[in-house]
Each structure stands twice: as C-alpha cells, then as structure tokens.
C-alpha positions in Angstrom: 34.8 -2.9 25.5 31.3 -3.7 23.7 31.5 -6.1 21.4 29.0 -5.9 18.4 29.1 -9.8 17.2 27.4 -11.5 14.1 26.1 -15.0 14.5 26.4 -15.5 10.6 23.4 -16.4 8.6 22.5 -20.0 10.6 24.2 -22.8 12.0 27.8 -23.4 13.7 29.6 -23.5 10.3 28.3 -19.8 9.9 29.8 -18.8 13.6 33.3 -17.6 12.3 36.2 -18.2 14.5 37.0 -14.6 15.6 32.7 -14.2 16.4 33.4 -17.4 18.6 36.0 -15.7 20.8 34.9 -12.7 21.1 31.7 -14.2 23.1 34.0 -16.6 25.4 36.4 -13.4 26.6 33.1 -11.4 27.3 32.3 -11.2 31.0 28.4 -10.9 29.9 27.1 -12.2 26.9 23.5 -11.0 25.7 21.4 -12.1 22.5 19.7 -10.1 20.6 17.1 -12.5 19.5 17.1 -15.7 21.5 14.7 -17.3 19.4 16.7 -17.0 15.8 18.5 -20.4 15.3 22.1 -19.5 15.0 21.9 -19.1 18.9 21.8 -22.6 19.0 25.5 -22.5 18.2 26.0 -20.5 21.4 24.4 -23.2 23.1 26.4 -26.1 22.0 29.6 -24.5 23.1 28.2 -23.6 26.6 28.5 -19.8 26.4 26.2 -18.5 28.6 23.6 -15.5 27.8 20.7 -13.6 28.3 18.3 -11.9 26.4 18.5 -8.0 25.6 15.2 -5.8 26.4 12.8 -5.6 23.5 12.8 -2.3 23.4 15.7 -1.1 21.8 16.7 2.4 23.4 16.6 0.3 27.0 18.4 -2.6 25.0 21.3 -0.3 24.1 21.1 1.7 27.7 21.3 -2.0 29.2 24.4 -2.8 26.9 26.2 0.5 26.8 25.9 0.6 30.8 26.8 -2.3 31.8 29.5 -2.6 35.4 31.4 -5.2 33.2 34.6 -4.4 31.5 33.9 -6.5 28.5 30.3 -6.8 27.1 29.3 -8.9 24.0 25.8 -8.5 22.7 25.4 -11.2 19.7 22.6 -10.8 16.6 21.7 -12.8 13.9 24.1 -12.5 10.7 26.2 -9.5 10.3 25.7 -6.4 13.0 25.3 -4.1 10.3 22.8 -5.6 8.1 19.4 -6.1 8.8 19.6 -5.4 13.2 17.9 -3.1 14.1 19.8 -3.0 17.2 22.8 -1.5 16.0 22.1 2.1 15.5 20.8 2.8 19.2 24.0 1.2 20.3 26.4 3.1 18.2 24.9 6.5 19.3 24.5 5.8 22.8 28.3 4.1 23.0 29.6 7.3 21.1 27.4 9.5 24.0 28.7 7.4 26.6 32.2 7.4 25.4 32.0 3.2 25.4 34.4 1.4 22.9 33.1 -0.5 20.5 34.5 -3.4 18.4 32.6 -5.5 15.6 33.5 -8.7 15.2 31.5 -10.0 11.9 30.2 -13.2 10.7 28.5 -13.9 7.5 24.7 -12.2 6.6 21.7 -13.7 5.0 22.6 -12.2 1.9 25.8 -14.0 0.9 23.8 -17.5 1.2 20.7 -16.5 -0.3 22.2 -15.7 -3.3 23.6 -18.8 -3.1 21.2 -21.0 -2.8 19.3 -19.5 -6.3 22.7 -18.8 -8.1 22.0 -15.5 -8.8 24.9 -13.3 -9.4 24.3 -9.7 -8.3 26.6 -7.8 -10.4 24.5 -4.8 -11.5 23.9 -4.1 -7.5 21.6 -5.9 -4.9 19.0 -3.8 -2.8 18.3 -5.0 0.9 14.9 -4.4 1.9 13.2 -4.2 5.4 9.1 -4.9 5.0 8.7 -3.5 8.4 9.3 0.2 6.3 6.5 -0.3 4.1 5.2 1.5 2.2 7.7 4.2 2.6 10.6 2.0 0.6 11.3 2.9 -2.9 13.3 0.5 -5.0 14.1 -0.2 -8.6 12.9 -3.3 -9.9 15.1 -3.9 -12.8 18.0 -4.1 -9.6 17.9 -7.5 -7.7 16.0 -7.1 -4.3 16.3 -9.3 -0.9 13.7 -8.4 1.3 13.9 -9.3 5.4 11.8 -8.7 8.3 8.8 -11.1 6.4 7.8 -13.1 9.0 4.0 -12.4 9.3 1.6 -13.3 6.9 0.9 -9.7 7.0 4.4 -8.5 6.2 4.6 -10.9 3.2 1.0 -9.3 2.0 2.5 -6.1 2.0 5.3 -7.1 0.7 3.3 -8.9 -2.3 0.9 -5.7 -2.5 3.9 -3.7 -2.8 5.9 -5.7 -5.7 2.7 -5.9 -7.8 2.7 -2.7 -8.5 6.4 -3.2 -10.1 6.3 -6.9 -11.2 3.4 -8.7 -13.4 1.9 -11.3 -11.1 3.2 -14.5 -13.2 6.6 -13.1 -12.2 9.0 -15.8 -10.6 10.1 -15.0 -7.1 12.2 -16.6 -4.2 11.3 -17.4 -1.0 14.4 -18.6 1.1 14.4 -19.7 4.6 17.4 -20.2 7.1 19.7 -19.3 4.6 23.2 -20.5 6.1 22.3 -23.3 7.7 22.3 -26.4 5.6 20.2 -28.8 8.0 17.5 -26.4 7.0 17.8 -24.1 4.2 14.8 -24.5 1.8 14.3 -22.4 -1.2 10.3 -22.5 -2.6 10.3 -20.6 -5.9 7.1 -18.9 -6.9 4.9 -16.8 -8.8 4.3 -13.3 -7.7 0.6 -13.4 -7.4 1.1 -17.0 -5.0 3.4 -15.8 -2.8 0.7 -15.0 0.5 0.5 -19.1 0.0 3.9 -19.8 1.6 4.9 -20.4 4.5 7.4 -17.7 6.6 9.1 -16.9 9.8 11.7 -14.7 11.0 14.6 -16.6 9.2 13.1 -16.2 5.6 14.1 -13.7 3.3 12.3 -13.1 -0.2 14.4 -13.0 -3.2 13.2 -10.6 -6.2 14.8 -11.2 -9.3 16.1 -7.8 -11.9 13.2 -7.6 -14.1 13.5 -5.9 -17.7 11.8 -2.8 -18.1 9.4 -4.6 -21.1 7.8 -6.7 -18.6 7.6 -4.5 -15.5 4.2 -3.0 -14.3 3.8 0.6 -14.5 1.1 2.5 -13.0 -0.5 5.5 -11.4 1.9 8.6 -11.1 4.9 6.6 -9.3 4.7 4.1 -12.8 5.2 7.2 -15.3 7.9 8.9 -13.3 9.8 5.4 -13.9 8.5 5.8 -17.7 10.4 9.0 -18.3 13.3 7.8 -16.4 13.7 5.0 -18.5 13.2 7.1 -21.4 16.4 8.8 -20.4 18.3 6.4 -19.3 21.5 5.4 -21.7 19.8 2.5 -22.8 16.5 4.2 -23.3 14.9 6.2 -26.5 17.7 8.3 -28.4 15.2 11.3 -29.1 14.0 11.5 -25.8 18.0 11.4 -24.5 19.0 14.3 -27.0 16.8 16.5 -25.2 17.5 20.2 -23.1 15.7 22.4 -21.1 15.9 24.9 -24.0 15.0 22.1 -26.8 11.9 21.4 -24.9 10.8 25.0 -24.6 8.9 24.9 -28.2 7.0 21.1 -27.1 6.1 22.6 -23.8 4.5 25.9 -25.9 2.4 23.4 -28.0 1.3 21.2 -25.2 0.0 24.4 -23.3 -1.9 25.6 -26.5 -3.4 22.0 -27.3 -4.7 22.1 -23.6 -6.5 25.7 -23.7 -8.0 23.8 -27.3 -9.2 20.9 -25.3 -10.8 23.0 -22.9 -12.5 24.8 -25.6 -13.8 21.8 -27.2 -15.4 20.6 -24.2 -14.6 17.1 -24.2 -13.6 15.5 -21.4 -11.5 12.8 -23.3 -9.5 15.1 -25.4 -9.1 17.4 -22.0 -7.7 14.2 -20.2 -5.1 13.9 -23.4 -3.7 16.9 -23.5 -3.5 17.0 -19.7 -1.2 14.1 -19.9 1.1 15.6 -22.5 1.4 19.0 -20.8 2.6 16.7 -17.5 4.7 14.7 -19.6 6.6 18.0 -20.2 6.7 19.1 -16.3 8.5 15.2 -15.9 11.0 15.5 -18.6 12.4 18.8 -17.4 12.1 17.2 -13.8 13.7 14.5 -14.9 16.7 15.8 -16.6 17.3 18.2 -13.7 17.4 15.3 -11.8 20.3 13.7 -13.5 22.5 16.7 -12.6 21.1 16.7 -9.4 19.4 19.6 -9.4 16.1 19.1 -8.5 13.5 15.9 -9.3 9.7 15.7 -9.4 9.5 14.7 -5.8 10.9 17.9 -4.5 8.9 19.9 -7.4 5.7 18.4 -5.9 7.1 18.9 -2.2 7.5 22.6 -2.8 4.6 23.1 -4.6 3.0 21.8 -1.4 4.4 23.8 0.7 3.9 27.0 -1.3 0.3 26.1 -1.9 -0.3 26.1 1.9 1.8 29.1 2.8 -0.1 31.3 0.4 -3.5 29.9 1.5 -3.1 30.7 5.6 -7.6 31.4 5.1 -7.5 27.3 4.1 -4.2 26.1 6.8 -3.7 28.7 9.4 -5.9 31.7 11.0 -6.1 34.1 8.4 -9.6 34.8 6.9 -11.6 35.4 3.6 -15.0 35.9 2.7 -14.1 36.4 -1.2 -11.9 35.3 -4.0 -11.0 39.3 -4.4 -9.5 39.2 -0.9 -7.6 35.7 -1.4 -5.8 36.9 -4.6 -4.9 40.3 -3.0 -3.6 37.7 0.0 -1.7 36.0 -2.7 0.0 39.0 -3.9 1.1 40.0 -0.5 2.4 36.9 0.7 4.2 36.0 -2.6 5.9 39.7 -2.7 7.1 38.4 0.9 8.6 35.3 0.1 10.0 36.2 -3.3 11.7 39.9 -1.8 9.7 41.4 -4.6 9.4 45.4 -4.3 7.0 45.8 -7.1 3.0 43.9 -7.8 4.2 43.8 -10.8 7.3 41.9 -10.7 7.1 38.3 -11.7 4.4 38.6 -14.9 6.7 36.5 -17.5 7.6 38.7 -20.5 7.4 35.3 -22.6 3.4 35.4 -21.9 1.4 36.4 -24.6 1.1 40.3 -25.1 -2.8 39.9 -24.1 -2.7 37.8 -21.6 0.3 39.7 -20.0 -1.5 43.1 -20.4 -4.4 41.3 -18.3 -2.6 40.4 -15.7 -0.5 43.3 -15.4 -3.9 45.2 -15.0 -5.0 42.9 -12.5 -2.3 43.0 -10.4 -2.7 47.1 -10.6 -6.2 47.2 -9.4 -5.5 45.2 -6.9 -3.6 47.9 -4.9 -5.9 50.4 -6.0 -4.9 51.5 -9.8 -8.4 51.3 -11.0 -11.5 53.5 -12.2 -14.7 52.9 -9.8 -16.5 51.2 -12.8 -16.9 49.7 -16.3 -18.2 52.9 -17.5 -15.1 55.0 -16.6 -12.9 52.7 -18.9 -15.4 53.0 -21.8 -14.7 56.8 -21.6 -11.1 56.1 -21.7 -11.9 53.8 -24.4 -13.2 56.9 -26.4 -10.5 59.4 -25.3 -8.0 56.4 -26.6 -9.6 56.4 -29.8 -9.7 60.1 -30.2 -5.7 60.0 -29.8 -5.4 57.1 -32.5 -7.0 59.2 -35.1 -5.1 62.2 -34.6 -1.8 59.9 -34.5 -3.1 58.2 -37.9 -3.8 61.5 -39.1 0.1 62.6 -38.1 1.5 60.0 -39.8 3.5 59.0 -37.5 4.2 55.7 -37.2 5.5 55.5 -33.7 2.9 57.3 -32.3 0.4 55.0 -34.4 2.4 52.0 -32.5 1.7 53.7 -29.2 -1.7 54.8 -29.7 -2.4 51.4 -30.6 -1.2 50.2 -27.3 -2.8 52.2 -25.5 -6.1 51.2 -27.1 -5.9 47.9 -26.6 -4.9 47.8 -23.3 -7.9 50.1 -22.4 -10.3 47.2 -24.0 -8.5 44.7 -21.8 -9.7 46.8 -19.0 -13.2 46.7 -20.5 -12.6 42.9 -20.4 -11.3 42.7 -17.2 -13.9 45.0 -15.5 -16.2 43.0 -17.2 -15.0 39.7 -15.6 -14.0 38.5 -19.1 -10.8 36.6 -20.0 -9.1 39.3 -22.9 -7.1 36.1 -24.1 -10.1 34.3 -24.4 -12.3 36.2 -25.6 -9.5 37.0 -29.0 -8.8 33.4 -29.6 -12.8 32.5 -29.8 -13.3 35.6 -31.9 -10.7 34.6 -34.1 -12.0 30.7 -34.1 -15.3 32.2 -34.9 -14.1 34.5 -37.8 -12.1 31.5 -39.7 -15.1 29.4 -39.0 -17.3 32.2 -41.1 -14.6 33.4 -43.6 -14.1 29.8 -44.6 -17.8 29.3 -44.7 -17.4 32.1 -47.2 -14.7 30.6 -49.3 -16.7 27.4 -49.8 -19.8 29.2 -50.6 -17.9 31.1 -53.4 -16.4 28.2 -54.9 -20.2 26.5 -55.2 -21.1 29.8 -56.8 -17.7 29.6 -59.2 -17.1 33.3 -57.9 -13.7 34.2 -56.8 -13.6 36.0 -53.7 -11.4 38.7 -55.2 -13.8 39.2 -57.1 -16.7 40.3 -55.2 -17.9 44.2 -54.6 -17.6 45.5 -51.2 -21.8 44.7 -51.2 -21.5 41.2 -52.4 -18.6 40.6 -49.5 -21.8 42.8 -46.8 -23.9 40.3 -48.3 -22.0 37.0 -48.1 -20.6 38.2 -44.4 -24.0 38.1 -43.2 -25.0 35.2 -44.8 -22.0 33.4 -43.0 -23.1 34.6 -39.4 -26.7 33.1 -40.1 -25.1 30.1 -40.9 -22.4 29.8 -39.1 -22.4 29.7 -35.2 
C-alpha cells in the first residue's frame, strides 16, 4: 500500500488523527518537502523519514517501487492541492498496479480564508505562480495564489494582477497559514506588494473585484468587456442580441470601414477598425456561451489556416509573385474545404459587383481569360451591340440579360486593368453626389429650379460642377 498523506496547512493541531497513523504503520516514511514546517510535527512524535528525490518522475519511481509493503510519502497540506508530487505518483501507481490510499489533512486554503474572513461563496480559484503567464483567471472570483516564494514569483505574480486590478487595490499576503505560533497576515496595496516579505509557506490572497474598478486592457481586457456585456448582470441590449440580429450592425461596420479607408485618416480608420472587431467578439462571444466556439479557438484556427495556405512563407513551397500565391490559395483551399468547383465559396450575400469580380478572378486563374485588356474591350463592344438590339426587341428579359452581360464584361476591363470594380463605382458615385449637389446649391443661389433648366443649361452647369468640384 502507498499512502498519499497531508500534513495539514502548519503545525501539530493541523496533523489530523487518521494523517498521524497512517505514517506510524508505514514501514518507510518519506517527506516531500523536509523544509516546510508542518514536518516539524513528524519530528516531535519521533517518526522517522527521509526526503523524496527532487525530481519528481524519480520521486514517484522511488515511492511506487519501493521492496516495502507499506510506503507513506507525507506533503504539505492536502495531497491534492497545491503538490506537485501527486500526479507522477498516481500515473506511475496505476502503471505499476500499486494501491494507493489518501489519507487527508487540512490545505492552506481553509485557513487562509480564515485568517481574512472572507467567505468564498461565489467560487475561489487556486492559483500556482510557477504557471505564469499561461494562467487565466477571473478577477471578479476570489483568487489564492501558491508557489510565491521568490521575489521573482511574487513580481510575476504582481505584473500579472495589474493588468486585472488598479494598483491601489487591497491584497493579502498570508504566511504559515495553519499554524498559529506563526500565521501573519500583511494586507496591502497591489502596486506594494514586491515590498513584502515571502517564502514557501505564504500564499497571496486576491479579493473578488467588481467589474467598475477592474483594469482592462490590450485584446485580453476587451474580450472580458464583451463578456461582461453579456453576462446576466450585464447591458440588456447587448444580452437581447443573435447571430441573425447582429447581421445588419456587422453590414454597417464593414461599410463604415471601406469609408474610413477612403477618407484617409488614420484616426477614423483605427475607429472603425474597433467597431468591425467588436462585431467578430460578440458573435464569438455568444457562440461561446453555447459552447460552440470562443474567440480563442477563432484566432487558433485562423492561425493555423493562415499558415497552411502560405507553405512559400512556413514550409518548402515557392513563389516569386502574388499571381502564383493566390492560384496556391485556391488550390490548397479547394483541398481542405472538398470543394470541386474555383468557384465555390464566393458568398451570394456579397455585393453583385464585388461578387462578379471575384467570380472573374477566380476564372482566370485556371485559365478562363482573353490574353489582354484589348480582347475584353472588343467584347465590350460586341456586348453593347447585343443590348441595343435587346432594347430595340423590347424585351425586358433579354434587356435584364443584356445588361448583365455588359457589366460583367466592364468588370473584366476593371480587373484586367488591375482596378477594384467595387471601388471604382462607389468613388464614382461619391464623386457624382459631390458634383450634382454642387449643382443644387448653385441653382438655389441663382433662384433657378433645377427642373427647370434646358438640357443646355444642365451641359452647362455639369461642367461647371466638374471644374469646381474635385
């Protein structure tokens, strides 16, 4: 039998009875860290040990091997929290086919919420500082954090909460826990906590904090934002929210960006940027809460797709131009996605000319194309030959397919001429309010109304407008 025993959190009175005889019927007795102060209590009732191996595979090999029938191995607190010891020895005792019994005492963390009174009743988070900075935790939880007995674990520890916690924020630094002789508990602000003392029997106490005072920055910061803004406590509009109510918000943010680039200006650009991302987080968010998906694993995949589909940047694939990284693209995203077509994949809910661009990209990609820009401006003609003679039919649906076929041949023009078809419209159209409302002005200053003017006098004003107007 192996015999997994807790010490409790300091001192004899925290050695429970059961802990105690467990170690006197074990033929070997070893301690898992000589040095903590509740093996004094193995000392005072003459049970005699030895120290395990530091490293802790050889620890458990030592323990789980053992000749003797009955083996104790004895660590600080409770074997399950906070010993890093226990997992090697469960695994290799399961391998091994070893018995195991655990025989508790107390932890750390029932005293240390004593000594500070501070009922955990919403949950309690225990924290090792020796897995920084991978740990995530939620501040507005209580958090006891172990394994802080450097200066340079509590730094990092400090480092890590400030980015949670203003630094006025009240903390707790507890040591020996347990053991009355020499419990003290130093209470603190945040930003003076690298001023205390520690060892490897302190523990720092974090308080919940409310989400009004906590500290929220970079990326990590406006994750918890939106979260919060969902909770059931959080903002009622933000809570009444779908995936389909959000579709029209997500529209706008995507048009108020393309405006922003337009404009030019850096600040406005940085703006709309946010908004746009605020939209990728809410749908993260709520697909989250149904456990679907959340931002980190929308960011993981995206990783991972980005560097599949660039093997030229991460593997041993080459190319010299962007023409042959797109056709790359295309190749290795039919792969992955089982897609039979290049076409396949082009959202229907794009607009019509952006869609009709990329649709002829993905064609000339794979060959559908005329050898140059003058071979589409023929087409151009022969397309405009065809809408005459539909006009001249009267036909409406031929009219409506003519039409097509018109403008998609001058979103070849645009393409061939390495000009965005999308672009180019929505400037044009910026361009011609800019100049018809330069107009409207101008004919109110004359007192003329514009229904009013000869098909000269518009000619006239028209051209004035263009001088004018950039």
């Amino acid at each position: 039998m192996l015999y997994l025993v807790g010490l409790g959190a300091g001192g004899a009175q925290e050695l429970s009875e059961n802990a105690l005889q467990a170690l006197r019927r074990a033929q070997r007795v070893f301690v898992s860290n000589p040095n903590h102060p509740s093996v004094r209590a193995l000392q005072w009732t003459g049970i005699a040990f030895e120290a395990c191996p530091a490293d802790h595979d050889e620890a458990a090999r030592t323990l789980v091997e053992a000749p003797e029938r009955t083996v104790a191995v004895a660590m600080p607190g409770h074997p399950l929290i906070a010993n890093p010891l226990t997992r090697p020895i469960l695994l290799m005792a399961t391998e091994h086919g070893r018995p195991v019994r655990l025989v508790p005492s107390r932890s750390f963390v029932e005293p240390a919420l004593e000594s500070v009174l501070l009922p955990a009743t919403e949950g309690l988070q225990v924290l090792d500082a020796r897995c920084l900075p991978h740990l995530r935790h939620d501040p507005t939880i209580p958090s006891l954090w172990f394994g802080i007995e450097t200066p340079e674990r509590l730094q990092a520890v400090q480092q890590q909460l400030l980015r949670f916690y203003p630094p006025e924020f009240e903390v707790f630094l507890i040591h020996a826990p347990g053991d009355e002789s020499l419990t003290e508990t130093r209470r603190t602000a945040l930003s003076r906590l690298t001023r205390m003392p520690s060892d490897v029997v302190t523990y720092l106490l974090t308080p919940p904090c409310s989400r009004r005072e906590q500290v929220y920055e970079g990326f990590e910061g406006l994750v918890r934002v939106v979260a919060a803004l969902r909770a059931p406590d959080g903002c009622p509009w933000d809570r009444e929210q779908t995936h389909e109510s959000l579709k029209p918000h997500l529209l706008e943010e995507t048009y108020e960006t393309l405006e922003a680039i337009d404009s030019g200006d850096p600040a406005e650009l940085r703006e709309e940027l946010g908004d746009l991302l605020l939209q990728v987080l809410m749908h993260s968010q709520m697909a989250s809460e149904t456990g679907a998906f959340d931002i980190e694993s929308v960011v993981q995949y995206l990783t991972e797709k980005l560097i599949s589909r660039h093997p030229h940047v991460f593997g041993d694939a080459h190319a010299e131009t962007a023409e042959q990284v797109l056709k790359n693209w295309d190749k290795t995203k039919r792969a992955q996605k089982g897609r039979d077509s290049v076409l396949e994949g082009v959202p229907r809910a794009m607009p019509a000319l952006a869609r009709a661009q990329e649709i002829s990209k993905r064609a000339a990609r794979v060959g559908f194309e005329w050898d140059s820009i003058h071979g589409v401006l023929e087409k151009l003609r022969e397309e405009e030959t065809e809408l005459r003679q539909a006009i001249e039919s009267g036909d409406t649906a031929r009219i409506e397919s003519e039409v097509g076929d018109l403008l998609f041949t001058v979103v070849n023009i645009a393409r061939h001429a390495k000009v965005d078809a999308e672009d180019a419209l929505r400037t044009m159209v910026d361009r011609f309010t800019r100049r018809f409302q330069w107009m409207e002005v101008e004919a109110a200053r004359q007192n003329r109304p514009l229904e009013s003017l000869s098909a000269e006098e518009w000619e006239a004003l028209w051209q004035r407008a263009k001088q004018q107007t950039p």
